[in-house]
C-alpha positions as CSV (number, residue, x, y, z in Angstrom):
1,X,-150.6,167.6,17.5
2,X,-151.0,171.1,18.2
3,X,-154.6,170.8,19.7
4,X,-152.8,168.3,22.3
5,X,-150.4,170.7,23.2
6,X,-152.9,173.1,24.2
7,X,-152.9,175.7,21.4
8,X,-156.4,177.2,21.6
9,X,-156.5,179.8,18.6
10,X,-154.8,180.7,15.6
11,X,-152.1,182.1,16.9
12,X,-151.4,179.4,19.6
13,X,-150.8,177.0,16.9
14,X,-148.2,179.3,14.9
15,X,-146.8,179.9,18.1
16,X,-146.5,176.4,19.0
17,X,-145.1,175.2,15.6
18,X,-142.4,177.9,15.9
19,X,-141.1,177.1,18.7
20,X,-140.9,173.4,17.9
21,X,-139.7,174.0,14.3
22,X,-136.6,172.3,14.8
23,X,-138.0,169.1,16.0
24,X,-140.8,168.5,14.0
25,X,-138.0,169.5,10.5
26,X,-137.1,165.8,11.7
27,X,-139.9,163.9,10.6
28,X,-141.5,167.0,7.9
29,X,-140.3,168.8,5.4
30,X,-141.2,172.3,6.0
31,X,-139.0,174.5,2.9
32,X,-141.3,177.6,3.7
33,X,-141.0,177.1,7.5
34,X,-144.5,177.3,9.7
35,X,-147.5,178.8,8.5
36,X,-148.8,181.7,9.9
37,X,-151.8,181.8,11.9
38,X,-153.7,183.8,9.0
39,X,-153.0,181.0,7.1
40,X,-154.1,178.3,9.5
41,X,-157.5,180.0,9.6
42,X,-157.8,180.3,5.9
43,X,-156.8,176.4,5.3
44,X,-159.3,175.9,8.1
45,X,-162.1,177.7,6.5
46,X,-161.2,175.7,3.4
47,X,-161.6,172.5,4.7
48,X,-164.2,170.1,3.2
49,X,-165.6,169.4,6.7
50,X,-168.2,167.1,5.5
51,X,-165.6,165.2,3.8
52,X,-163.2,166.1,6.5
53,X,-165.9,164.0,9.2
54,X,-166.3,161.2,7.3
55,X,-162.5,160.1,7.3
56,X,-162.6,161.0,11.2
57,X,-165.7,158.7,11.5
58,X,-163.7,155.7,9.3
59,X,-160.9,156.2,11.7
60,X,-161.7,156.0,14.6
61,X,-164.1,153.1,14.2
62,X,-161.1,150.7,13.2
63,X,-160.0,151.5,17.1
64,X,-163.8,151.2,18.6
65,X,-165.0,148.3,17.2
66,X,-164.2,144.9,19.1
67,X,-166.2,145.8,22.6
68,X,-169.9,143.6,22.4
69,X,-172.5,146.1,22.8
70,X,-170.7,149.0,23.3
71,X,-172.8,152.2,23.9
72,X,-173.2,154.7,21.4
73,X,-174.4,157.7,23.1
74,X,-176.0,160.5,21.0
75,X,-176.2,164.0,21.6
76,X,-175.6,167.6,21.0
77,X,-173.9,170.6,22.1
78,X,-173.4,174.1,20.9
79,X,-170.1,176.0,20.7
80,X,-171.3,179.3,22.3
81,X,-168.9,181.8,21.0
82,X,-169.2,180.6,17.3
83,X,-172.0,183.1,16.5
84,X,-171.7,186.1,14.2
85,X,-173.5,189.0,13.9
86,X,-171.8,189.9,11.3
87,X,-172.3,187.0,9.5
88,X,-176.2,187.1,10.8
89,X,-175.9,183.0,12.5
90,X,-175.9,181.5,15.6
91,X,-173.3,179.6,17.6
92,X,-172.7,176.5,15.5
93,X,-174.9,173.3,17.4
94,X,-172.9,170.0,16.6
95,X,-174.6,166.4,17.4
96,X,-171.9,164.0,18.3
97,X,-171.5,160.1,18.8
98,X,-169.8,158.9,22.0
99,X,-168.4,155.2,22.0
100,X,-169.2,155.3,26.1
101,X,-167.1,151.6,27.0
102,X,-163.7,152.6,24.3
103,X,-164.3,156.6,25.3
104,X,-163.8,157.6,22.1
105,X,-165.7,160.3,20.3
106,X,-167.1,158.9,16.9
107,X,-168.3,161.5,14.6
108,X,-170.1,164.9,14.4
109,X,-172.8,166.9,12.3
110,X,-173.0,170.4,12.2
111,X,-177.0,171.6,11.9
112,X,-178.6,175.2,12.0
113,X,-180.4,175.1,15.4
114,X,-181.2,172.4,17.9
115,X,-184.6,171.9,16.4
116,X,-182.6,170.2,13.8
117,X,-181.4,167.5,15.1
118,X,-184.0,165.2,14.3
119,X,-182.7,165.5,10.8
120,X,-179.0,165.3,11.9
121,X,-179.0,162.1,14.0
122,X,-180.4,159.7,11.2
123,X,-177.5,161.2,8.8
124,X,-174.9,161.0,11.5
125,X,-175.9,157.2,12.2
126,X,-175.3,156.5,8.6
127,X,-172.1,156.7,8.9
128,X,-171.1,154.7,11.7
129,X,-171.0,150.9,12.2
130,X,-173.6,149.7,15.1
131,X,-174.2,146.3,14.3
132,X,-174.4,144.9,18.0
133,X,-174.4,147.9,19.8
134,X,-176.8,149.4,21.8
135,X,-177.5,153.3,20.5
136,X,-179.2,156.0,23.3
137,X,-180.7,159.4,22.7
138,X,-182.5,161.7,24.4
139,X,-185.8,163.0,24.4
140,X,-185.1,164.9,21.0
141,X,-184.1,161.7,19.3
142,X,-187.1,160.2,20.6
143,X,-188.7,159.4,17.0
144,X,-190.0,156.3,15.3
145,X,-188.1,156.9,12.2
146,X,-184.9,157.5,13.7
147,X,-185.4,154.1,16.2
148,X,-186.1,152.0,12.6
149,X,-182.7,153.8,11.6
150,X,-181.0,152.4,14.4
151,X,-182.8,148.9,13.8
152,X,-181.9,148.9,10.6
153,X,-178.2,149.4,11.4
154,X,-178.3,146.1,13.4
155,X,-177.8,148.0,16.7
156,X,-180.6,148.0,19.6
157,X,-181.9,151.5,20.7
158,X,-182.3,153.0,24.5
159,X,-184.3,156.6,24.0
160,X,-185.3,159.1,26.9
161,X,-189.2,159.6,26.8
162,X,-190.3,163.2,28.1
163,X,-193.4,165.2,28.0
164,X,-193.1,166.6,24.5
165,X,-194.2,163.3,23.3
166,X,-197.7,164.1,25.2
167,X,-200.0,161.2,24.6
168,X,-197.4,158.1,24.8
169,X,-195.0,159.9,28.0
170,X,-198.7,160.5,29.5
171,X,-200.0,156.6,29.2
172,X,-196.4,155.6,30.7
173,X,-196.1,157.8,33.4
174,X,-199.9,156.7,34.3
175,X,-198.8,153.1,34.0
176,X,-196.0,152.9,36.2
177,X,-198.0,155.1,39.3
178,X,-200.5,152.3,38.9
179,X,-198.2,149.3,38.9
180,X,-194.8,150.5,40.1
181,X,-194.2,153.4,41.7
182,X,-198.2,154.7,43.0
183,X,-198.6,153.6,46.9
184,X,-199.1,150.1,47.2
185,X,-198.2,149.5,44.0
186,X,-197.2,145.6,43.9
187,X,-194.0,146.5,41.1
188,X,-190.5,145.7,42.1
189,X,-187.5,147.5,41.0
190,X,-184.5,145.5,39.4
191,X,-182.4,147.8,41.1
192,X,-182.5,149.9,44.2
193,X,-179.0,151.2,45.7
194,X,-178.3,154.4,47.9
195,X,-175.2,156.2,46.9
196,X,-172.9,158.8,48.5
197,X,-170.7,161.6,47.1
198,X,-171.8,163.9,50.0
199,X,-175.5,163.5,49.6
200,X,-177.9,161.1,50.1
201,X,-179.1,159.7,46.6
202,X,-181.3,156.4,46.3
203,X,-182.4,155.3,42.5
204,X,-184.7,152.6,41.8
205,X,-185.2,151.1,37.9
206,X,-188.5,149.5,37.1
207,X,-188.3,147.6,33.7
208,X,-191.8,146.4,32.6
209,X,-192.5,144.5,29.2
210,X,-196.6,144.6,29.6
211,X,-196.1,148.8,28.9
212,X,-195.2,148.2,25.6
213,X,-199.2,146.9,24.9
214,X,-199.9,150.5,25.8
215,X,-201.8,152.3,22.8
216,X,-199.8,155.1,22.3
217,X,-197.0,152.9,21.8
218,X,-198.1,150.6,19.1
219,X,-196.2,152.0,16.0
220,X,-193.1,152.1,17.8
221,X,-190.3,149.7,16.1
222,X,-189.1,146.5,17.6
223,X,-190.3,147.8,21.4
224,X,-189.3,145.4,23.7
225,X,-189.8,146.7,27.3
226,X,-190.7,150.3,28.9
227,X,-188.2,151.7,32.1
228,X,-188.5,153.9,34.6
229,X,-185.8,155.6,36.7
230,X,-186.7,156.5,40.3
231,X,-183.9,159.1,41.8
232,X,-184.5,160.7,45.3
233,X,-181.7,163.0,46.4
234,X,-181.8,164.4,49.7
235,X,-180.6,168.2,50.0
236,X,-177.8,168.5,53.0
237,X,-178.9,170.3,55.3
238,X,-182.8,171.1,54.6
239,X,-184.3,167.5,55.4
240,X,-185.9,167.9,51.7
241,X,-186.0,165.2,49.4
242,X,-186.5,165.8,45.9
243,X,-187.5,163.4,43.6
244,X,-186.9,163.0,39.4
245,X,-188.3,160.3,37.3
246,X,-187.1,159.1,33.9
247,X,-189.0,157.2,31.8
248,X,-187.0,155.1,28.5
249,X,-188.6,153.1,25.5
250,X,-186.2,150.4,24.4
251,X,-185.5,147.4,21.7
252,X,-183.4,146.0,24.2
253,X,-183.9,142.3,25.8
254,X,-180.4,141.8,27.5
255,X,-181.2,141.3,31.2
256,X,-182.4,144.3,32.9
257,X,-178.9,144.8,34.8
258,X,-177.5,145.0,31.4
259,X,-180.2,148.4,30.8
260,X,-179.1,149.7,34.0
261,X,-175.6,149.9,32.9
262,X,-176.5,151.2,29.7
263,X,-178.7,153.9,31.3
264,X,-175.5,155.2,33.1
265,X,-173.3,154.8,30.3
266,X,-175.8,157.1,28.0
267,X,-175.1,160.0,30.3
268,X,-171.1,160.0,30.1
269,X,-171.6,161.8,26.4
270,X,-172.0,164.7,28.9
271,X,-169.0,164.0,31.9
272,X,-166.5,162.5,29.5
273,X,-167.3,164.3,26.1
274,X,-168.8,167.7,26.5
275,X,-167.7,168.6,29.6
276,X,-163.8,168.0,28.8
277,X,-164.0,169.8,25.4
278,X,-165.7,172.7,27.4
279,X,-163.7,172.6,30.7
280,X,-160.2,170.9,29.3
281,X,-159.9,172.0,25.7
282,X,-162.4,175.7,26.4
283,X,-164.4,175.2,23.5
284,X,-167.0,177.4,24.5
285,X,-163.9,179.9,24.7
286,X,-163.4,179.5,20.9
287,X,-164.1,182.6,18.8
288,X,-163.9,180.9,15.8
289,X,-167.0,182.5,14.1
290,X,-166.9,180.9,10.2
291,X,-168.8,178.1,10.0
292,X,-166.4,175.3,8.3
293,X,-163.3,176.4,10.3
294,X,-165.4,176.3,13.4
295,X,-166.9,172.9,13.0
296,X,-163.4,171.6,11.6
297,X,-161.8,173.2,14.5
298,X,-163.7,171.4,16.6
299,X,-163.1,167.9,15.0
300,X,-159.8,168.4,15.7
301,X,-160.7,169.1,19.3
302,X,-161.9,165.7,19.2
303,X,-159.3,164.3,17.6
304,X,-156.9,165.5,20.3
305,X,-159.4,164.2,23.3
306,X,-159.2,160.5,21.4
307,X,-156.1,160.8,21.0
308,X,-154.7,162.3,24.8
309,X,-157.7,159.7,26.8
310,X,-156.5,156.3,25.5
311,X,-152.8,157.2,26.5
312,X,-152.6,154.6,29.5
313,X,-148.9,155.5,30.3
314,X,-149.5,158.1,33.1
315,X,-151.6,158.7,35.7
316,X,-152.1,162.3,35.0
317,X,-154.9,164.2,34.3
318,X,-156.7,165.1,30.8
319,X,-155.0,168.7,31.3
320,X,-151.5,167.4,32.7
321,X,-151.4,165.1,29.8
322,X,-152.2,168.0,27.5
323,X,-148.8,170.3,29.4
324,X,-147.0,167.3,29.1
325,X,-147.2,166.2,25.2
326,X,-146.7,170.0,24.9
327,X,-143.5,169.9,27.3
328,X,-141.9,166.5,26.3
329,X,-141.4,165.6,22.3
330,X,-141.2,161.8,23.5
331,X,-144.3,162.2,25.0
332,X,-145.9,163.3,21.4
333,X,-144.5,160.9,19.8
334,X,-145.7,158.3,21.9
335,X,-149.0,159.3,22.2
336,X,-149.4,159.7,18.2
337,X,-147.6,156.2,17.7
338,X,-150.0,154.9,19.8
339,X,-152.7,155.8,17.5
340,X,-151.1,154.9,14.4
341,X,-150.8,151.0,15.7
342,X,-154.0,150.9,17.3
């Protein structure tokens, strides 16, 4: 409640429960009256927050489930004022799920470094229910084990291929010059569109089922078709066009304008998840600096961004919403109601 309302620290929230003491006496019993923010940060650093993301990740699910393949994006994100030098660590990396169609964040894992998430992800998947959905990951969760993990989950995968993966991003990137995007090439894209927002941007997707014979690619589970992503964007002003290519592995075989929607989908973990909790709730602001009361602080971030983004009664934005449940005790209510019948 008090993460809605825009309380950002410790003292925020004391401040906050304070000043609405006498409305929230009519629905809890509060004999000692509020907390102080010392305490807050102590509870906080108590906090089972292993057990504490597990009963977030059974939560939420009950309200995600019930969209057919809904996209679970995967992907992580450090809180940059966590670190400690007096407690000799660095900012506290967390890999989080993103239900991309509901827009609902799923669950998180905490990990050392980034270099960890390969060990993260598989442990963060275990937890969730896929069975239908289609799971993407970038480069760093580019991996044959966790692709079986996903399989074995019942959910199809969609990963980014880059050039850490040396020999198998090498034969793809050679195989599409030669049959899709080389001069002459006789390949077709499933999907060629210009698009606006200022600047001239044309993206073409090649999906191609004969690059999964490629040799590099022959252990890789349940591989169903290779795609490449074409984006020129043209720089206002200079006449230069500057071009990116993608390339993804994928068990997929919905039709490929399904995959094109999925690719798009994959990349609103970073619009509609990270950059709200850095720009909306200043989680990079945070100078939370223990471990468990940083991580659990920011599950409750995420509990308030669920909680504030499926409220359908205004038109306001993320931030407006936020002033609002802060400003209006109706408001609250409403929005916490909402989540209880969900």
């Amino acid at each position: 409640m008090r993460r809605v309302a825009c309380a950002e620290s410790w003292e925020d929230i004391e401040l906050y429960g304070r000043s609405k003491q006498a409305w929230l006496q009519t629905f809890l019993t509060l004999p000692n009256g509020i907390p102080s923010h010392d305490t807050f940060r102590r509870v906080f650093m108590l906090l089972d927050a292993d057990a504490f993301e597990r009963c977030f990740t059974r939560c939420v699910q009950f309200r995600a489930g019930g969209i057919a393949r809904e996209v679970v994006a995967v992907d992580g994100k450090s809180v940059r004022r966590s670190a400690s030098h007096r407690h000799e660590h660095g900012p506290l990396h967390l890999v989080s799920t993103w239900a991309s169609r509901r827009g609902l964040a799923l669950g998180q894992r905490a990990l050392d470094g980034k270099s960890n998430e390969i060990r993260a992800i598989p442990e963060l998947l275990e937890t969730l229910q896929l069975d239908g959905c289609i799971v993407t990951l970038d480069a760093m969760g580019c991996q044959t084990s966790i692709a079986e993990r996903i399989r074995a989950k019942g959910a199809d995968d969609l990963l980014v291929l880059k050039a850490n993966h040396g020999g198998a991003y090498r034969a793809v990137r050679m195989h599409f010059e030669r049959t899709c995007l080389g001069s002459g090439a006789a390949g077709r894209p499933v999907f060629d569109a210009f698009e606006g927002h200022g600047r001239l941007v044309r993206r073409r997707v090649f999906v191609d089922a004969a690059a999964t014979a490629l040799a590099p690619l022959s252990g890789w589970p349940d591989l169903s078709r290779v795609l490449a992503v074409e984006t020129l964007r043209g720089i206002p002003g200079t006449g230069t066009v500057v071009a990116d290519i993608r390339y993804f592995l994928t068990s997929c075989r919905d039709d490929p304008s399904v995959l094109v929607g999925v690719i798009r989908r994959h990349w609103s973990v970073e619009n509609a998840l990270h950059w709200v909790l850095e720009v909306s709730f200043r989680e990079d602001d945070s100078r939370v600096r223990d471990r468990t009361a940083a991580r659990n602080f920011a599950l409750v971030r995420k509990i308030a961004l669920n909680l504030i983004a499926q409220d359908r009664s205004t038109q306001a934005s993320l931030r407006g919403r936020r002033k609002k449940a802060a400003w209006d005790d109706d408001y609250m209510l409403q929005i916490i109601a909402n989540q209880a019948h969900a």
